[in-house]
C-alpha positions as YAML, in Angstrom:
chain: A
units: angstrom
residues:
- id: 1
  name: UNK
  ca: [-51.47, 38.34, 8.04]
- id: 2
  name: UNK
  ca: [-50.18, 39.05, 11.34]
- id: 3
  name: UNK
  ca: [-46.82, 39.91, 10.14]
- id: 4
  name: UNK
  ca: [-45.15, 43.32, 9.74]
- id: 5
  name: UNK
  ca: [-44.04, 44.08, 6.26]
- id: 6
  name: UNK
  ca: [-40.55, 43.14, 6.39]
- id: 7
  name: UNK
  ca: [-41.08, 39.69, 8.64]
- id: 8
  name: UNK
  ca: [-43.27, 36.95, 9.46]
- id: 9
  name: UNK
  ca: [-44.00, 35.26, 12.77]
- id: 10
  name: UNK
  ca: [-43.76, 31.54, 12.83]
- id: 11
  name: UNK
  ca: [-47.49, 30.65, 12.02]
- id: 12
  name: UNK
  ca: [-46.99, 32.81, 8.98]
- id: 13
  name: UNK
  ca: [-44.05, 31.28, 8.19]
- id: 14
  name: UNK
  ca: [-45.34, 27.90, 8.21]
- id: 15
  name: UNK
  ca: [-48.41, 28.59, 5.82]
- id: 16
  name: UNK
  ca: [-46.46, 30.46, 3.57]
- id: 17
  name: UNK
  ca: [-43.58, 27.60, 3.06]
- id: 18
  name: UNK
  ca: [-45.79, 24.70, 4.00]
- id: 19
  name: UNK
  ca: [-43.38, 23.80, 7.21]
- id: 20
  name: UNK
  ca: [-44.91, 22.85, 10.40]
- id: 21
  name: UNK
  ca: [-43.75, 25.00, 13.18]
- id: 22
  name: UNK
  ca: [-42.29, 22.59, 14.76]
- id: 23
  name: UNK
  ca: [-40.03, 21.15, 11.43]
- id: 24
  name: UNK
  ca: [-38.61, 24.96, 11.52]
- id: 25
  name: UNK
  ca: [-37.64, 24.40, 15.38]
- id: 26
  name: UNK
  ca: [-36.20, 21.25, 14.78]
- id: 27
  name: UNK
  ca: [-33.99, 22.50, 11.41]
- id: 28
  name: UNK
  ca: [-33.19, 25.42, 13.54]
- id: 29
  name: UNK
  ca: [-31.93, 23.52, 16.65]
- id: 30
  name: UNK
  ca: [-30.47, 21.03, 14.83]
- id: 31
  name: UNK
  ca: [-28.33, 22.56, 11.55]
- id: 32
  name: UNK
  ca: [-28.47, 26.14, 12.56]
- id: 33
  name: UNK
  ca: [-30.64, 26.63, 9.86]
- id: 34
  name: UNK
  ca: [-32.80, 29.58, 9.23]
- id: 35
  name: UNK
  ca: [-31.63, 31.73, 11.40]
- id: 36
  name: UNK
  ca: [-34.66, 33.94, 12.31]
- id: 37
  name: UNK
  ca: [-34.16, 36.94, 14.11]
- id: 38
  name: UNK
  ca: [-35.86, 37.31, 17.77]
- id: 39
  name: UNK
  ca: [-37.68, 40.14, 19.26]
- id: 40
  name: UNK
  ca: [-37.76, 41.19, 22.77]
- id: 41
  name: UNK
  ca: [-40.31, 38.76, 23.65]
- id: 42
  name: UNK
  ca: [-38.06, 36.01, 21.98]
- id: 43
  name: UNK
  ca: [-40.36, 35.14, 19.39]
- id: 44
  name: UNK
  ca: [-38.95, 34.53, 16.15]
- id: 45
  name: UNK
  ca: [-39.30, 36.51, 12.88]
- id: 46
  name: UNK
  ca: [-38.38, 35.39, 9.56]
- id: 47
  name: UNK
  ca: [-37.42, 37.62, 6.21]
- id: 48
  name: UNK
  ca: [-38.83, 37.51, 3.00]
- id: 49
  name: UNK
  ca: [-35.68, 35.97, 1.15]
- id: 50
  name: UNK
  ca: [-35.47, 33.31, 4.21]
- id: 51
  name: UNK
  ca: [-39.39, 32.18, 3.16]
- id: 52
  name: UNK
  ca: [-38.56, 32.25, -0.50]
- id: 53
  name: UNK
  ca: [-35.44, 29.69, 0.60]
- id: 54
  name: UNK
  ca: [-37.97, 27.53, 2.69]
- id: 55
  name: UNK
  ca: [-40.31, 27.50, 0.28]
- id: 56
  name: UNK
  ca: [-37.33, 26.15, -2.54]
- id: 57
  name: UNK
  ca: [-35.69, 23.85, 0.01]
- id: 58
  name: UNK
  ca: [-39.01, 22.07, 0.96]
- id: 59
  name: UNK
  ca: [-39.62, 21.33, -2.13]
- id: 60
  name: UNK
  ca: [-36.05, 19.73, -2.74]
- id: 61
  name: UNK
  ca: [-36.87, 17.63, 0.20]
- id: 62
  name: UNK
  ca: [-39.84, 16.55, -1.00]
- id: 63
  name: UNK
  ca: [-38.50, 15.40, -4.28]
- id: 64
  name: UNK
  ca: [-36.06, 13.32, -1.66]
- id: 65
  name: UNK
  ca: [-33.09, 15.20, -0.74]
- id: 66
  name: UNK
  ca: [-32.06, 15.28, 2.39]
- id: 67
  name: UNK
  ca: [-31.81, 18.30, 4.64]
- id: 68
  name: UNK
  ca: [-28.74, 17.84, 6.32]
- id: 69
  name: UNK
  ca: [-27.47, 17.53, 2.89]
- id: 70
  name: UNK
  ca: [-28.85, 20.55, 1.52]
- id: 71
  name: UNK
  ca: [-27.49, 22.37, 4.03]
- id: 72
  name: UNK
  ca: [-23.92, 20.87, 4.60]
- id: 73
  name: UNK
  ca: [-23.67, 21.12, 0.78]
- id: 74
  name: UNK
  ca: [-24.06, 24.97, 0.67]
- id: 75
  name: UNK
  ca: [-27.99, 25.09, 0.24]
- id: 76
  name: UNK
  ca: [-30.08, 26.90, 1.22]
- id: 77
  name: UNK
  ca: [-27.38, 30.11, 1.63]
- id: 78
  name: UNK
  ca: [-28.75, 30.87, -1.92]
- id: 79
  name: UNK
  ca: [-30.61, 28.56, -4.03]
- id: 80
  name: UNK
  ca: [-31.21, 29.34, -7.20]
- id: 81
  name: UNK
  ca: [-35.02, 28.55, -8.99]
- id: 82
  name: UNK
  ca: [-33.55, 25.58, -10.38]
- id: 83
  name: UNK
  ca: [-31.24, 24.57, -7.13]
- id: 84
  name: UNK
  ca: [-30.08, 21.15, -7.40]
- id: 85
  name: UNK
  ca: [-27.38, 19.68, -4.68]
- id: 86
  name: UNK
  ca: [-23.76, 20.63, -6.01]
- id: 87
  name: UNK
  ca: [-22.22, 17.03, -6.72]
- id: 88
  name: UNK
  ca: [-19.11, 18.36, -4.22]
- id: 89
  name: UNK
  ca: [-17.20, 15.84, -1.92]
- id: 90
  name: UNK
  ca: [-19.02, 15.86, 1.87]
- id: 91
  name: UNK
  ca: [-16.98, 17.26, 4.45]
- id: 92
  name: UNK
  ca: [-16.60, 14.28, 6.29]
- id: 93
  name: UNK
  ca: [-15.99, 11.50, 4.30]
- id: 94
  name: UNK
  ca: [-13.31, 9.37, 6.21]
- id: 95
  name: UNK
  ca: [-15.99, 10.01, 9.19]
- id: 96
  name: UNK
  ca: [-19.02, 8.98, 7.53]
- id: 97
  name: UNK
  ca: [-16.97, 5.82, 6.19]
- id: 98
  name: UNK
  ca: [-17.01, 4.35, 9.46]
- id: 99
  name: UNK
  ca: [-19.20, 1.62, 10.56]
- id: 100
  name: UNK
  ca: [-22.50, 3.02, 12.09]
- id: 101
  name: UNK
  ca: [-24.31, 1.48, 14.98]
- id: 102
  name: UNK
  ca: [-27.02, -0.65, 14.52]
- id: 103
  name: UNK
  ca: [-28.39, -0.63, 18.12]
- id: 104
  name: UNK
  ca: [-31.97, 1.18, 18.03]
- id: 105
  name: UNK
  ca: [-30.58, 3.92, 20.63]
- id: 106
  name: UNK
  ca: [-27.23, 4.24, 19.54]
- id: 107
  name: UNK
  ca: [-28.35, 4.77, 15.56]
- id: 108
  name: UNK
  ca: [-30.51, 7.88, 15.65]
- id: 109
  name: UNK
  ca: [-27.52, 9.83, 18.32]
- id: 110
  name: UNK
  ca: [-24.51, 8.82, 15.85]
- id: 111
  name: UNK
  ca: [-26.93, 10.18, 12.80]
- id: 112
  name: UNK
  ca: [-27.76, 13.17, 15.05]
- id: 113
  name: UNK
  ca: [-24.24, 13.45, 16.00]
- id: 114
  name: UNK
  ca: [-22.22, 13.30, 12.68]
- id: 115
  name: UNK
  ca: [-25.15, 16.32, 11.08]
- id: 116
  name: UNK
  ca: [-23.78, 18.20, 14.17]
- id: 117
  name: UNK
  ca: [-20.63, 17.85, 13.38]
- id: 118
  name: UNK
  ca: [-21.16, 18.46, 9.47]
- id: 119
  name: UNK
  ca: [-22.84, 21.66, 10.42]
- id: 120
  name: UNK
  ca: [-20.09, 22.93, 12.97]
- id: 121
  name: UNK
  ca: [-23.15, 22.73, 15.23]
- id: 122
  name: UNK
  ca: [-20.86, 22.65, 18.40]
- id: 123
  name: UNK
  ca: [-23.73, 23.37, 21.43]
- id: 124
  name: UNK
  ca: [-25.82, 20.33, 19.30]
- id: 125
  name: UNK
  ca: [-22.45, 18.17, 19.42]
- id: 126
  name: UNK
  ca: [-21.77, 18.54, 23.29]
- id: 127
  name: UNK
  ca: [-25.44, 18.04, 24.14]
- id: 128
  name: UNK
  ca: [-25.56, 14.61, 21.90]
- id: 129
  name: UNK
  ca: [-22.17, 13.54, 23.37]
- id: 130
  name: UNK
  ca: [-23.54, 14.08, 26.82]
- id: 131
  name: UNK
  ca: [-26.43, 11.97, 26.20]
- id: 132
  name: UNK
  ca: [-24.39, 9.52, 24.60]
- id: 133
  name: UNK
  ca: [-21.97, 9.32, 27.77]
- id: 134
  name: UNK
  ca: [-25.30, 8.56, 29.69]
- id: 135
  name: UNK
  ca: [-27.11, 6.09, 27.19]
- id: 136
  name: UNK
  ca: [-24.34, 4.32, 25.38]
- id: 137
  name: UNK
  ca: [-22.46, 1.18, 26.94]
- id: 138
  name: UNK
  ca: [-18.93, 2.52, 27.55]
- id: 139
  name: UNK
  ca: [-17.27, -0.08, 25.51]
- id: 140
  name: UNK
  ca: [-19.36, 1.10, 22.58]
- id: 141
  name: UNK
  ca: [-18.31, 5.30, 23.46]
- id: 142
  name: UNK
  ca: [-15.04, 4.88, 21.21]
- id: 143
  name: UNK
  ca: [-17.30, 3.33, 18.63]
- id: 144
  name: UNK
  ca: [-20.08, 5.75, 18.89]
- id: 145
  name: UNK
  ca: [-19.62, 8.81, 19.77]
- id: 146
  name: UNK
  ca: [-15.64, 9.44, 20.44]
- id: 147
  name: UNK
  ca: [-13.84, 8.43, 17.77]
- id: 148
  name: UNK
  ca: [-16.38, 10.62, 15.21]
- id: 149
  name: UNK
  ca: [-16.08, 13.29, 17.03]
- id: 150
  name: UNK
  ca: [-12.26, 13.62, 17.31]
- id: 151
  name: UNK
  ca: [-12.24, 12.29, 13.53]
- id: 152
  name: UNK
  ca: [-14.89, 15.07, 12.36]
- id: 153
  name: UNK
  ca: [-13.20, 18.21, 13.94]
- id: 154
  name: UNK
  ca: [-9.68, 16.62, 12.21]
- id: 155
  name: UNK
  ca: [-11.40, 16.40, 9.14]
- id: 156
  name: UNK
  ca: [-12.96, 19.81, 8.96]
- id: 157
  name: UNK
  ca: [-9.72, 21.69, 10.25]
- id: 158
  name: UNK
  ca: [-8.27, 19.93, 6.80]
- id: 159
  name: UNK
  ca: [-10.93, 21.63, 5.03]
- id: 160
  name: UNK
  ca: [-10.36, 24.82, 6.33]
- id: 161
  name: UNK
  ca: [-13.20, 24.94, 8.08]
- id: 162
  name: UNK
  ca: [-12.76, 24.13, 11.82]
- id: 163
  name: UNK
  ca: [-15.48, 24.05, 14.84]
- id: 164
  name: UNK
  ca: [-14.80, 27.37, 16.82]
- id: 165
  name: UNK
  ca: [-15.25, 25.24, 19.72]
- id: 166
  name: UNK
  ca: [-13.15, 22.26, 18.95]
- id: 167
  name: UNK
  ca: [-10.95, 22.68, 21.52]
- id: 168
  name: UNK
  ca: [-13.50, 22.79, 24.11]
- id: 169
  name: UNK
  ca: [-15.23, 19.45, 22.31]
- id: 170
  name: UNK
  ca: [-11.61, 18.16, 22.79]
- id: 171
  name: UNK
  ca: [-11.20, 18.70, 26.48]
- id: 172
  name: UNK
  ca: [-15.06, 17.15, 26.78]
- id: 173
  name: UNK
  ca: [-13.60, 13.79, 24.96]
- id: 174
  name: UNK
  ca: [-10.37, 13.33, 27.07]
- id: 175
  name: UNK
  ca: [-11.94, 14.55, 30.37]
- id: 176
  name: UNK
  ca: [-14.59, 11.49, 29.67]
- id: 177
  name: UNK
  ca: [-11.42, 9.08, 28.29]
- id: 178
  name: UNK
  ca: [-10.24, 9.70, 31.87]
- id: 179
  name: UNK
  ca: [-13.47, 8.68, 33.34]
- id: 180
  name: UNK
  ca: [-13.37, 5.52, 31.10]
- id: 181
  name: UNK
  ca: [-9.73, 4.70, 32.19]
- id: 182
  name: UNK
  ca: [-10.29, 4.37, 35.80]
- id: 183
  name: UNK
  ca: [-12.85, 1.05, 34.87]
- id: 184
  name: UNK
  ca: [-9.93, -0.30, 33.14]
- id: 185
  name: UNK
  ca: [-7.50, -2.73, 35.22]
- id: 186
  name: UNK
  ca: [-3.75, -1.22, 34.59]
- id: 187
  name: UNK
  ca: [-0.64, -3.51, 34.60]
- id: 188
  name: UNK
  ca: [2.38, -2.58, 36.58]
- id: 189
  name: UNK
  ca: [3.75, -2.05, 33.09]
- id: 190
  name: UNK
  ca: [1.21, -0.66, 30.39]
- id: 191
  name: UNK
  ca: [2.26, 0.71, 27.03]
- id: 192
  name: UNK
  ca: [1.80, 4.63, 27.44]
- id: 193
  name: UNK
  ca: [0.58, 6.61, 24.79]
- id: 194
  name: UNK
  ca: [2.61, 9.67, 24.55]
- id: 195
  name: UNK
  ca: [0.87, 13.05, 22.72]
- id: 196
  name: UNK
  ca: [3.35, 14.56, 20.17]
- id: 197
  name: UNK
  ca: [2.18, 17.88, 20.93]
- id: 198
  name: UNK
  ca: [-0.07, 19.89, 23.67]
- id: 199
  name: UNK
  ca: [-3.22, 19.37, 21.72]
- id: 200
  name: UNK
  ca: [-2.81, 15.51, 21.30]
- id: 201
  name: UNK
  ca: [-3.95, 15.23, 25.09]
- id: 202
  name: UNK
  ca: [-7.39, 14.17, 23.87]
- id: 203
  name: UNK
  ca: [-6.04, 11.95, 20.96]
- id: 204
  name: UNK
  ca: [-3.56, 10.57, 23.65]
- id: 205
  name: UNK
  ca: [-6.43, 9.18, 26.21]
- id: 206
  name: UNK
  ca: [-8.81, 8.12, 23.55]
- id: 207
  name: UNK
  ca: [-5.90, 5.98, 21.85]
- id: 208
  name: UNK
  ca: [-5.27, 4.21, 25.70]
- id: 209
  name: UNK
  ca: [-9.24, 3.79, 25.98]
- id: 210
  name: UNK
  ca: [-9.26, 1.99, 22.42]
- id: 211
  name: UNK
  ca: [-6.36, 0.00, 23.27]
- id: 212
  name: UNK
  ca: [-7.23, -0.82, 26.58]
- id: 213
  name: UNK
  ca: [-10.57, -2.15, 25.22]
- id: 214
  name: UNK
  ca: [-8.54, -3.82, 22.74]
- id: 215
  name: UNK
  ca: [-6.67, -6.36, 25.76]
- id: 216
  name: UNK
  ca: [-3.59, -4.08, 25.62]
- id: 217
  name: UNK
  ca: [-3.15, -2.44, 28.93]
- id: 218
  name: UNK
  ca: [-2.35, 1.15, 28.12]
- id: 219
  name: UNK
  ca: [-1.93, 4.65, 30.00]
- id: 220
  name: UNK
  ca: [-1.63, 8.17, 28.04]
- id: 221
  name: UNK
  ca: [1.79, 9.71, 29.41]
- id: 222
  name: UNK
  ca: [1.81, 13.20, 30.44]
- id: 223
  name: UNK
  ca: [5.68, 14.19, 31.68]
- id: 224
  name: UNK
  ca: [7.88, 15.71, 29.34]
- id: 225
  name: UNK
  ca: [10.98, 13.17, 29.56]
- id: 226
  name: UNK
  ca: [10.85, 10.19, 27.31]
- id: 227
  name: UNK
  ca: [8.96, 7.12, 28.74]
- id: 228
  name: UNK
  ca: [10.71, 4.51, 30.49]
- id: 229
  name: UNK
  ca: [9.00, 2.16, 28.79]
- id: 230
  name: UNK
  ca: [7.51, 1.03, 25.76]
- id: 231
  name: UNK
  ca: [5.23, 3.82, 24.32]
- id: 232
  name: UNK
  ca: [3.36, 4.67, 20.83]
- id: 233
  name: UNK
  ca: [3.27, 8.40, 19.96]
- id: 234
  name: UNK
  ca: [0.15, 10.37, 18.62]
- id: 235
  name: UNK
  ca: [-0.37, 13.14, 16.59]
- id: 236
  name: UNK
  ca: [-3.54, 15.06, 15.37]
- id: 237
  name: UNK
  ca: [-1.34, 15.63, 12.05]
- id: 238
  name: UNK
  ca: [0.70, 13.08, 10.26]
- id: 239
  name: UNK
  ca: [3.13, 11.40, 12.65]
- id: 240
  name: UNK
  ca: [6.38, 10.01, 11.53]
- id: 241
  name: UNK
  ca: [9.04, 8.04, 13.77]
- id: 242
  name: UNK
  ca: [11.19, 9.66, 15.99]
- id: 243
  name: UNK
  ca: [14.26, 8.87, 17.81]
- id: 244
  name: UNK
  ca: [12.96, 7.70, 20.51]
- id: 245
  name: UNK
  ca: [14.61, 4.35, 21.86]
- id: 246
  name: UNK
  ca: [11.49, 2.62, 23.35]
- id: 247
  name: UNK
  ca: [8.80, 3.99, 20.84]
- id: 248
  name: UNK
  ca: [7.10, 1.07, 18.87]
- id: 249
  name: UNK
  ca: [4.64, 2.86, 17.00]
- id: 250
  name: UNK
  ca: [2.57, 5.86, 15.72]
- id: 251
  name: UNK
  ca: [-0.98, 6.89, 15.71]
- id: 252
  name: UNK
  ca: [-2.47, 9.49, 14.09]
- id: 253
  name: UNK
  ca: [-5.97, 10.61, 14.10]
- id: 254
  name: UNK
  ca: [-6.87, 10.15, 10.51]
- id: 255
  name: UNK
  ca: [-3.47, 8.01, 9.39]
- id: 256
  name: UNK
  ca: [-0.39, 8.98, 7.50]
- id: 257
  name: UNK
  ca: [2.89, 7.50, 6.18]
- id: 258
  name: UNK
  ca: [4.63, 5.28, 9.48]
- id: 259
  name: UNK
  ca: [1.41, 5.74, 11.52]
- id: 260
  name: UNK
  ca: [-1.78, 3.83, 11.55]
- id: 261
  name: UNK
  ca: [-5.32, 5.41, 11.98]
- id: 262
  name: UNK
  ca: [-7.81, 5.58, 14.41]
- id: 263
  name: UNK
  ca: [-10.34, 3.72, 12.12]
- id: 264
  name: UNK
  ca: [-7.69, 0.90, 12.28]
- id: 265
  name: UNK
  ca: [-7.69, 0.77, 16.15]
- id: 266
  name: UNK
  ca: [-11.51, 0.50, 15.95]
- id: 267
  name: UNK
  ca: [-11.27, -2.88, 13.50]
- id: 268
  name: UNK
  ca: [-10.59, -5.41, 15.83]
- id: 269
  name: UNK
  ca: [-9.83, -7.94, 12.91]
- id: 270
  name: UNK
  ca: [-7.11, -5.49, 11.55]
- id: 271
  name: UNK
  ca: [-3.77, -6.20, 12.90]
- id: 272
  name: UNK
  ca: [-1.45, -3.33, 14.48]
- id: 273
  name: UNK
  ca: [2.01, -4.91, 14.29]
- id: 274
  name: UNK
  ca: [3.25, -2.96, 17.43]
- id: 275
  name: UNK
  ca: [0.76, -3.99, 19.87]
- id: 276
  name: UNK
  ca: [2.19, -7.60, 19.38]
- id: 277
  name: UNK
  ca: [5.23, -5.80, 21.01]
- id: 278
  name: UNK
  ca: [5.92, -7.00, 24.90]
- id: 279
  name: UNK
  ca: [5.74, -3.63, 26.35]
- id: 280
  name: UNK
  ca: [8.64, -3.67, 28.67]
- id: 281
  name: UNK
  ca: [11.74, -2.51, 27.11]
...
């Protein structure tokens, strides 16, 4: 073989497990999973315990298991000879429970985008979001590609297991809500959407986008003073009702006790009893 001792180049690699070259690329790009080493030339090198992990993986996906699976699930890190997927909840259940597009562009970028997210694949997440922002209708975004994404990072902080670069993913979303806002038509009088705390700026924009493409004219709010008008507040965390004379209603990214979800903003047949609230106050 062309391989030193301790390594093997990628054409090894791919006799020895059975992978095509390019299936490693594309495992590696998308789950960041292996993780060969690189020499100075940049070509990769793998290790003998990451060939004996191919070699038991492949086979699990032949028998019909899914990659992404295997390797949200805690595969391959260290399968055993008999490695079977652990029966554990997935990380993002309330994410995953939402209705996936059927469109025949939109489907394979929301699959792409949710293993991403699974994976705390954050370079994978922005690139699919910025191809979604270019390919997707923006009154499908929300739908899409938004609302998972701000759901999925929520859901993996709960875990204790956060994106590194969440915050950055964050400031992506509401710097494109912004962009979406400007298409909108805005009342003299809309119902602004006030962030509970500093890092509800994304929730805040994406919750005026959904509500806005929901017929209610609506505005995030920014100042510190309370709103002069009608307003709902949001929260990343659980929300509850505050004293706030003019506030109708809460939002919170994945729902909680006085506040509905974001999932229920995306149901158009589900009724939010607030939004039937005139907005001037």
């Amino acid at each position: 073989m062309s391989n030193s001792a301790n390594s093997f180049n990628i054409k090894d690699t791919s006799k020895a497990t059975g992978l095509s070259p390019s299936v490693l690329r594309i495992w590696e790009l998308r789950y960041g999973w292996p993780c060969p080493k690189r020499k100075s030339n940049g070509y990769r090198t793998y290790q003998p315990h990451q060939i004996e992990e191919l070699r038991r993986v492949a086979d699990l996906v032949k028998q019909g298991s899914p990659i992404s699976t295997l390797i949200v699930d805690g595969l391959p890190r260290w399968p055993s000879a008999n490695a079977s997927a652990p029966s554990r909840p997935r990380l993002l259940e309330r994410t995953r429970a939402l209705p996936a597009p059927d469109d025949t562009i939109e489907a394979p970028l929301y699959r792409d985008l949710l293993n991403a997210l699974e994976t705390r694949h954050a370079p994978m997440v922005r690139q699919l979001l910025q191809r979604m922002f270019w390919t997707v209708r923006p009154g499908d975004e929300p739908r899409t590609a938004l609302v998972p994404t701000v759901m999925a990072l929520a859901e993996l902080r709960a875990a204790d297991r956060p994106i590194a670069e969440g915050g950055d993913l964050l400031a992506m979303i509401k710097e494109r809500c912004v962009q979406l806002l400007r298409m909108q038509r805005s009342s003299e009088q809309p119902l602004l959407v006030v962030p509970a705390r500093g890092g509800d700026d994304a929730l805040a924009a994406l919750t005026a986008v959904m509500l806005c493409n929901r017929g209610v004219s609506a505005r995030p709010w920014s100042e510190l003073r309370e709103p002069p008008t009608a307003y709902v507040v949001v929260s990343d965390g659980v929300t509850t009702p505050t004293s706030g004379s003019r506030q109708i209603g809460c939002v919170s990214t994945l729902g909680g006790e006085g506040a509905c979800a974001l999932a229920d903003l995306l149901d158009a047949a589900k009724p939010i009893p607030w939004m039937a609230v005139p907005t001037a106050r």
